[in-house]
C-alpha positions in Angstrom: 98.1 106.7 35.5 94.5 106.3 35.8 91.6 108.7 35.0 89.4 110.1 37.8 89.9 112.4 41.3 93.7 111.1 42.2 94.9 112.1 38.8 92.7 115.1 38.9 93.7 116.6 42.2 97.3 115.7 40.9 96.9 118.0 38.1 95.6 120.8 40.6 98.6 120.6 42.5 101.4 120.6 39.8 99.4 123.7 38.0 99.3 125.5 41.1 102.9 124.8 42.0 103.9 126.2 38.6 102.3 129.4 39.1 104.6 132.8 39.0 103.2 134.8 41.1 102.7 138.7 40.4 103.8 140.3 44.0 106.3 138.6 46.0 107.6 136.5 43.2 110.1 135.1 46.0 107.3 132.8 47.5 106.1 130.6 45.3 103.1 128.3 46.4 103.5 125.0 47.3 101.0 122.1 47.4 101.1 120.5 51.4 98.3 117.6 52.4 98.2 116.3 48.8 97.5 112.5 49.9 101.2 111.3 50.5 101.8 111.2 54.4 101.3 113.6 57.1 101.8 116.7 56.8 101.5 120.1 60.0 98.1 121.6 59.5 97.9 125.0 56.8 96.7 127.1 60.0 99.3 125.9 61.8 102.4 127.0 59.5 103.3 130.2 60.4 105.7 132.1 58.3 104.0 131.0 55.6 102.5 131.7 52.4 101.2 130.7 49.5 101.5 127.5 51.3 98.1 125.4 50.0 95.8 122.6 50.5 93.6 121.1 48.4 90.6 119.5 49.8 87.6 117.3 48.6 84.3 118.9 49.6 81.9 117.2 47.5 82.4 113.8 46.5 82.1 112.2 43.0 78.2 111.9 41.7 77.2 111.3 38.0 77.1 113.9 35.9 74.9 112.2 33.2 71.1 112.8 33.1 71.1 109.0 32.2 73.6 107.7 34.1 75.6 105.9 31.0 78.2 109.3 30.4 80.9 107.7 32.4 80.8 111.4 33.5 81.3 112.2 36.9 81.3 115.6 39.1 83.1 116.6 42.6 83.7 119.5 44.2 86.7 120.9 45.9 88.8 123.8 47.2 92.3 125.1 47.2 93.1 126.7 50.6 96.1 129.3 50.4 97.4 130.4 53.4 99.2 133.8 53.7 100.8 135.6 56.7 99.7 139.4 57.9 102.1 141.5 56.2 102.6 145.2 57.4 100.8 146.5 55.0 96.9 145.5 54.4 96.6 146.6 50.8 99.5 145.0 49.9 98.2 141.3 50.9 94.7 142.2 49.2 96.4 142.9 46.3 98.4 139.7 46.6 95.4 137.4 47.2 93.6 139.1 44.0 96.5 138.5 41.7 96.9 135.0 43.1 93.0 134.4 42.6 93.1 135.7 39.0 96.5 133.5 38.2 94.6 130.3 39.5 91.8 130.9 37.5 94.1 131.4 34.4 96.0 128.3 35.5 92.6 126.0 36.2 91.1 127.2 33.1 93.8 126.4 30.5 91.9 123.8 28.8 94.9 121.3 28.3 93.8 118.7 31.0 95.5 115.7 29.7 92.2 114.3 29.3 93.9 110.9 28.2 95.4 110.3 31.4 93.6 112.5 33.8 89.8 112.0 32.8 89.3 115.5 33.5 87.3 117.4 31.1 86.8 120.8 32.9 87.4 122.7 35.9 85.2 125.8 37.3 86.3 128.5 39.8 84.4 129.9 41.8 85.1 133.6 43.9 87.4 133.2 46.5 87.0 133.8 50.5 89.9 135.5 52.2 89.0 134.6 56.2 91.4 135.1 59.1 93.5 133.0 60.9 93.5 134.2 64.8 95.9 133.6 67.6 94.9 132.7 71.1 94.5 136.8 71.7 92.2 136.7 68.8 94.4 138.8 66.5 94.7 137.7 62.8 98.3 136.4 62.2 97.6 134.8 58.9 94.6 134.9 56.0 93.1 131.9 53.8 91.9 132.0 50.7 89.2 129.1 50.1 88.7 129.1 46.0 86.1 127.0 45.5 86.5 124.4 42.5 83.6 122.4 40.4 85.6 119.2 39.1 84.0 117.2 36.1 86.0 114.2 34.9 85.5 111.0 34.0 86.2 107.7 36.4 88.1 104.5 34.9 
């Protein structure tokens, strides 16, 4: 395997996929869109959640003052999707829970550096945002979680 963003993004995805989540332990979250063919859009799924993307939003730039680290840094964003349930609270208390296990999972400082290049991962606060229908009532949320990527390129 080589080090930079593909091996990166890889570890994202198998750390999030191993997550056991708190409430509704039944629906685990699976990575869809992760670079190997094509796949329905996430606000498109419906019945599901914990169903997740993970998307570049800010691509590779040096992370040295002098340019000669090797160092690189991106940004990205893990985009859960997760369908109204009956009862508000209960999905807020889901999407916290989920938010806190992801920032557990990111920050667990084995990142197979060797292989992966990665050398640290930062999560940000997350955004729960609706998903409306063509009435313009919400029929699913998604939780953007913001990531700072810095790894190295070889």
């Amino acid at each position: 395997m080589s080090q930079g963003i593909s091996a990166t993004l890889d570890l994202i995805k198998n750390r999030l996929e191993a997550i056991s989540p708190k409430t509704d332990a039944h629906q685990s979250f699976v990575v869809i869109g992760d670079r190997s063919g094509l796949t329905a859009q996430l606000d498109q799924r419906n019945g599901s959640t914990r169903i997740c993307e993970i998307e570049i939003t800010g691509y590779p730039a040096d992370a040295g003052e002098t340019g000669i680290t090797g160092l690189r840094t991106a940004q990205a964003q893990i985009l859960v999707r997760y369908d109204v349930p009956f009862q508000v609270g209960y999905l807020q208390t889901m999407m916290s829970e989920d938010q806190n296990s992801i920032i557990v999972s990111m920050r667990s400082p084995d990142y197979d550096s060797v292989n992966t290049g990665l050398k640290n991962i930062i999560v940000s606060q997350g955004i729960a945002q609706p998903i409306l229908d063509d009435t313009g009532e919400p029929v699913a949320y998604l939780l953007t979680i913001p990531l700072q990527l810095l790894f190295k390129e070889s």
